[in-house]
C-alpha positions in Angstrom: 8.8 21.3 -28.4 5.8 22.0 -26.8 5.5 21.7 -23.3 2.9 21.4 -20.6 3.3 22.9 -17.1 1.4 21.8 -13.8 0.2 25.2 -12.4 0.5 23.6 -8.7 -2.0 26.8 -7.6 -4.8 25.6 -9.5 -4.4 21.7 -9.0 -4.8 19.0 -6.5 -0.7 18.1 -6.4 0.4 19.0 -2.4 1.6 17.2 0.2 -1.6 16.5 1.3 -3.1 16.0 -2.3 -6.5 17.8 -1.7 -6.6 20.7 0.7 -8.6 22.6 -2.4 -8.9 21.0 -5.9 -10.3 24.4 -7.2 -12.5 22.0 -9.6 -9.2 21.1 -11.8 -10.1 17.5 -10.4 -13.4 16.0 -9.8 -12.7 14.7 -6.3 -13.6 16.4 -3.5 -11.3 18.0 -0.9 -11.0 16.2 2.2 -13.7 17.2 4.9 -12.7 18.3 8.1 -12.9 15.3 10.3 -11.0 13.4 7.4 -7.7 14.7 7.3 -4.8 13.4 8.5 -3.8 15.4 11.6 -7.1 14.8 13.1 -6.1 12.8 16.4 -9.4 11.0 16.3 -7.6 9.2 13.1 -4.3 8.2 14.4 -5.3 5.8 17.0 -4.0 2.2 16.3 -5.9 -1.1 16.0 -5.9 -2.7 19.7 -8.0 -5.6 18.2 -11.7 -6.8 19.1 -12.0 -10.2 20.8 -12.6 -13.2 18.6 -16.6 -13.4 17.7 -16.9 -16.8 16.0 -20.3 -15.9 14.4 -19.5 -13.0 12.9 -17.2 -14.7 10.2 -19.5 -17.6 9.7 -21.8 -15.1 8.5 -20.0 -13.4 5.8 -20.3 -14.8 2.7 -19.1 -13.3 -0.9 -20.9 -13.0 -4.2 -18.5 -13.1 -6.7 -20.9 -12.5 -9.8 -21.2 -9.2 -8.2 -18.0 -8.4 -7.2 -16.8 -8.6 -10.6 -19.2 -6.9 -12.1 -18.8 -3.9 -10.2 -14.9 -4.3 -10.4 -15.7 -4.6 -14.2 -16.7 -0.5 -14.0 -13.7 1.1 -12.7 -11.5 2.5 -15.2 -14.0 3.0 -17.7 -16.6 5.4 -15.7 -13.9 6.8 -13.6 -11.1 7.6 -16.3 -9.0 10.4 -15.4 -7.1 12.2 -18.3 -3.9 14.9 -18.5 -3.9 17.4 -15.8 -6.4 15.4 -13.7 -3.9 12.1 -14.5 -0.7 14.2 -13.4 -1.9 15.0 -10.2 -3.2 11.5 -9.2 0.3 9.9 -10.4 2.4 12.3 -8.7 0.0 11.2 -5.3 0.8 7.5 -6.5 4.2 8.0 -5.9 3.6 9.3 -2.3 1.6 5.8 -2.3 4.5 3.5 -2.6 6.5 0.8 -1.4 9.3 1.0 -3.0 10.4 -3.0 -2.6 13.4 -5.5 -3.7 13.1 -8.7 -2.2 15.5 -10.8 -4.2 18.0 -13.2 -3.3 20.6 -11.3 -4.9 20.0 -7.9 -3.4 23.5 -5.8 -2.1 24.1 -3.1 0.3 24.7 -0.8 -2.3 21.4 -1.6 -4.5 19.8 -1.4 -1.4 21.0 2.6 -1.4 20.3 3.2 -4.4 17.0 2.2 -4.0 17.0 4.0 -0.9 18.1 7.4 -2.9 15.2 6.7 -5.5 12.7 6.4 -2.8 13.7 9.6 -1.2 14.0 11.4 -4.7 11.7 9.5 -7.0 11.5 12.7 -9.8 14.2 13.4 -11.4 14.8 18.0 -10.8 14.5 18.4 -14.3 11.0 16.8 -15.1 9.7 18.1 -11.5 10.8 21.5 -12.9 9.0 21.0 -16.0 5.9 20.0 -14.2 5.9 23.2 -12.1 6.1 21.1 -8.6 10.2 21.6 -7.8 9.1 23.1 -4.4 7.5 19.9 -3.3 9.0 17.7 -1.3 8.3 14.0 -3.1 8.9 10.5 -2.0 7.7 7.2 -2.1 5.9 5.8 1.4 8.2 3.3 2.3 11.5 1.0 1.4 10.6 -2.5 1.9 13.7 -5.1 2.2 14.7 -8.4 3.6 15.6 -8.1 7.4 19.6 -8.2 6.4 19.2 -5.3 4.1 17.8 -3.3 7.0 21.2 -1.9 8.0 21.9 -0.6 4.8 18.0 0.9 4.8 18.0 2.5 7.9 21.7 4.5 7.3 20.2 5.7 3.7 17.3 6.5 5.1 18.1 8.0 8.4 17.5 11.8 7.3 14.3 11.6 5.1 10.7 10.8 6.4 10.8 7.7 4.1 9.4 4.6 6.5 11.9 1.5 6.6 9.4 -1.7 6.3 10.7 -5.1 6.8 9.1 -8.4 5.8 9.0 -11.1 8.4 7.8 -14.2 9.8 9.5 -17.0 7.4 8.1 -14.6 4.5 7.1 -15.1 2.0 5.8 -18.8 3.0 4.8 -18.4 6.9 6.1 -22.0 7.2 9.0 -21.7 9.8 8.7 -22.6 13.8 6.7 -20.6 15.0 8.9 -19.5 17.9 11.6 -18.5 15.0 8.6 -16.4 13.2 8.2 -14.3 16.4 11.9 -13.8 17.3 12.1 -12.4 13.6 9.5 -9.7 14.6 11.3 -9.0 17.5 14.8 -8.6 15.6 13.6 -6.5 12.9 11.9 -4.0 15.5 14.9 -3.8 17.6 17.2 -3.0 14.5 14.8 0.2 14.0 12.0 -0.9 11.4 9.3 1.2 11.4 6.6 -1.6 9.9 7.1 -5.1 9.7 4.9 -7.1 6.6 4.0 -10.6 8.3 2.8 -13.7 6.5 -0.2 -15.2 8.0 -0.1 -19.1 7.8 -2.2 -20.0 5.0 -3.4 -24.0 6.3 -5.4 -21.6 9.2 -8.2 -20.1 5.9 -7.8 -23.8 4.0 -9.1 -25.5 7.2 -11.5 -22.8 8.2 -9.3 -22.4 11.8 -10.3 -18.8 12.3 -9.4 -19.2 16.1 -5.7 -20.4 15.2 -5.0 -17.6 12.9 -6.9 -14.6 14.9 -4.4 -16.1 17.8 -0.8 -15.9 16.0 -1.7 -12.9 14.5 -2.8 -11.1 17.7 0.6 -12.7 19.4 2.9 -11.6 16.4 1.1 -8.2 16.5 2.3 -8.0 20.3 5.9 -8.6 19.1 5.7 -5.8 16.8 5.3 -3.3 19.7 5.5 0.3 18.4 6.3 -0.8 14.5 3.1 -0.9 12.5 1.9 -4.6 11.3 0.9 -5.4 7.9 -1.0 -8.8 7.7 0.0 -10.4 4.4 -3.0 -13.0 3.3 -1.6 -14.0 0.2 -4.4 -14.1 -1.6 -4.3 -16.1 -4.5 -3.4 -19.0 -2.1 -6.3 -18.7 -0.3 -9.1 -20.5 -2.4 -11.8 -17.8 -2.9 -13.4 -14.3 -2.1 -15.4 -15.8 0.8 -12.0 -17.2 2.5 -10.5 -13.8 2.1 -12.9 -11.9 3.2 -13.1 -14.0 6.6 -8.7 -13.8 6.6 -9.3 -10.1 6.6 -12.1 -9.8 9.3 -9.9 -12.6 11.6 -6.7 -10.2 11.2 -8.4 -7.0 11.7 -9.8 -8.4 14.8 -6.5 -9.4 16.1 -4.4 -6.1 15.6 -3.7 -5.6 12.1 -2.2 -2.5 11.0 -2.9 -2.9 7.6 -4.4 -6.2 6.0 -2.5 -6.7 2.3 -3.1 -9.0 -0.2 0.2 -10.7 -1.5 3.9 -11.7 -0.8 4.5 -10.7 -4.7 5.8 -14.1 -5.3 2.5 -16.0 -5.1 1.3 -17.0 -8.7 -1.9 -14.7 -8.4 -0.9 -11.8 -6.6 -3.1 -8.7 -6.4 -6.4 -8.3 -8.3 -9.3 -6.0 -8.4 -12.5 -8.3 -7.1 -9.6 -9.3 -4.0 -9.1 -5.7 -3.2 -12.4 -4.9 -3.2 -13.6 -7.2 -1.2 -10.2 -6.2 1.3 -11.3 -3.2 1.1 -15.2 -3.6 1.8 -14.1 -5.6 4.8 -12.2 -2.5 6.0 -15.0 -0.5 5.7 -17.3 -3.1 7.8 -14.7 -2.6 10.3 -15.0 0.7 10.3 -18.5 1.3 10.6 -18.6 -1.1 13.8 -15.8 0.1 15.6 -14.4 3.4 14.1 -10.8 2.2 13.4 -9.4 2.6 10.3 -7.3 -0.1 8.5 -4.9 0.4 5.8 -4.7 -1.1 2.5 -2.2 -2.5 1.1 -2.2 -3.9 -2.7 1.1 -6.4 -3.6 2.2 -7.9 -6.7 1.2 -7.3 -10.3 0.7 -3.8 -10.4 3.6 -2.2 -12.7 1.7 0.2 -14.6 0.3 4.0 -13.9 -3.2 2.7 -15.7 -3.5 0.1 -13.1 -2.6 2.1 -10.1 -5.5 4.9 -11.0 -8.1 2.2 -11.0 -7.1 0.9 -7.9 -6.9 4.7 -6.7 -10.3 5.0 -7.8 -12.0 2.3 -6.1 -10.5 2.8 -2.8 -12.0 6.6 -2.8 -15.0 5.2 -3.5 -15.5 2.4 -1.4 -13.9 3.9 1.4 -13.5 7.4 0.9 -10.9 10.3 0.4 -8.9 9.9 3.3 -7.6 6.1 2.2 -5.6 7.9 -0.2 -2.9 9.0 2.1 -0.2 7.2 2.7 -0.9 5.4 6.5 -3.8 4.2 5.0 -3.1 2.9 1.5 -0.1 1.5 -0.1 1.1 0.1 -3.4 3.8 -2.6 -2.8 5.7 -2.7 -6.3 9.1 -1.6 -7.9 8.5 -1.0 -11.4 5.5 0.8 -10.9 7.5 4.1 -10.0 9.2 3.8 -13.2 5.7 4.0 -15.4 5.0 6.6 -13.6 7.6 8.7 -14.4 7.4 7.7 -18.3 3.9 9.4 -18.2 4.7 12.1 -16.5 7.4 12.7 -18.8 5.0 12.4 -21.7 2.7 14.8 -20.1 5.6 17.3 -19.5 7.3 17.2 -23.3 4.3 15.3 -25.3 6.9 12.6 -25.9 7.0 9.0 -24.0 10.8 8.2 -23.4 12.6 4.7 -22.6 12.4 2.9 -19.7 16.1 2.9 -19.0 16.1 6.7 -18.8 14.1 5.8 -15.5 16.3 2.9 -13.6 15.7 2.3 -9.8 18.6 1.1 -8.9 
């Protein structure tokens, strides 16, 4: 059986994904002033105060949006060697998430051990990359599982996120919603995923939500805040886009687009316009946000085009791990089916590849 190795020398797959692509991979290596050790790029969101003006003034052209969202995948396509690399950087990408009303301790840790050994030794030996350490982003759980998280995870650089704030609804007492912060950041979670309350965007009551998002992101003290919207309960692009300029103006960490158990969860034209406010951001105050996409991505075909448009709307260093994330379970699994198929030629079952 043939087999195809991934000369790790000549490619873009290392920890850092592109100190030198050596023109294996048409994406450029990160410039200087991009790369993540660069203090400049660390600093956290302290929030602007609220400017009323500035989101009655945006306004979103969906025509347009889709258009351009209609061009990724089939300008950008990335094939074998190229496709390796960028799913083995996927995988450095995720949050590896089980938010189910049935979840136990011990699926919990075995989660845990997938996230902090996502390959199996056999196919990273076949793929010439045994000597890199790979894992997933982060484990995302209820606040009860966080125990069981934080014991699994205790020697591995894996980040312990923890969804909060009457998730995934938002519609609890708002006193309750900020002791939950509080709890989960005292029990040791690194980043805490808050729900925004929805009825702020539907009655266009920006100065309500930029307020309990700039108090929860208070609570969260130290751990890093992602500010759910869920999107797809949002109305439109134009209501979304405001949601993300309101929350980035009030603290966020990250802004990200869905609980997962919203009908419509992530989509392309909603990232990109996420993602365009995150640039805007960037350009007027030099902060960087984060990105997170949620729900509905399961496959490695998927996850390159939402790769792709993040490096070119808002450049190389979004792929790296504090500033992008994929928040999805199967999606590791697809990954490692076509890396397997890249490795031996041959795709093999999905049960060879179980998270838990």
């Amino acid at each position: 059986m043939k087999t195809s190795k991934l000369n790790t020398k000549d490619s873009v797959v290392n920890k850092k994904f592109a100190e030198e692509d050596k023109k294996v991979i048409s994406y450029p290596k990160m410039d200087v002033e991009d790369r993540p050790n660069d203090e400049s790029n660390i600093k956290r969101n302290l929030g602007v105060e609220f400017r009323k003006g500035k989101i009655a003034n945006i306004s979103i052209n969906r025509s347009a949006i889709e258009r351009r969202c209609a061009n990724y995948g089939v300008r950008r396509s990335i094939k074998k060697q190229q496709q390796a690399a960028w799913l083995l950087k996927a995988i450095t990408l995720i949050d590896l998430t089980t938010l189910s009303g049935d979840d136990t301790d011990a699926r919990v840790r075995r989660l845990c051990s997938k996230a902090t050994q996502p390959l199996n030794p056999n196919l990273k030996k076949s793929l010439a990359v045994e000597s890199l350490e790979i894992s997933v982003a982060a484990v995302c759980v209820y606040h009860d599982m966080l125990a069981a998280a934080k014991k699994a995870l205790k020697k591995s650089e894996v980040k312990l996120a923890v969804v909060s704030t009457g998730f995934p609804a938002g519609l609890s007492p708002l006193p309750l919603r900020m002791q939950e912060i509080e709890y989960s950041v005292s029990s040791g979670a690194d980043e805490i995923d808050i729900v925004i309350s929805r009825r702020h965007v539907l009655e266009g009551n920006w100065k309500a939500l930029y307020k309990e998002v700039k108090d929860f992101r208070e609570k969260c003290g130290t751990a890093h805040m992602k500010t759910i919207l869920a999107t797809g309960e949002l109305g439109n692009l134009s209501n979304i886009a405001k949601a993300s300029q309101v929350c980035m103006m009030a603290g966020a960490d990250f802004i990200k687009t869905s609980t997962g158990k919203e009908p419509i969860n992530a989509t392309l034209p909603v990232s990109l316009v996420m993602a365009r406010m995150i640039r805007n951001f960037y350009e007027e105050t030099g902060c960087r946000i984060g990105f997170k996409a949620a729900g509905g991505i399961s496959d490695s075909k998927t996850a390159l085009v939402y790769m792709t448009m993040i490096k070119e709307e808002l450049g190389r260093r979004w792929l790296e791990p504090d500033l992008f994330r994929f928040g999805a379970s199967s999606l590791l699994g697809d990954i490692e089916r076509q890396l397997d198929h890249f490795s031996s030629g041959y795709y093999s079952a999905s049960y060879r590849h179980p998270l838990t």
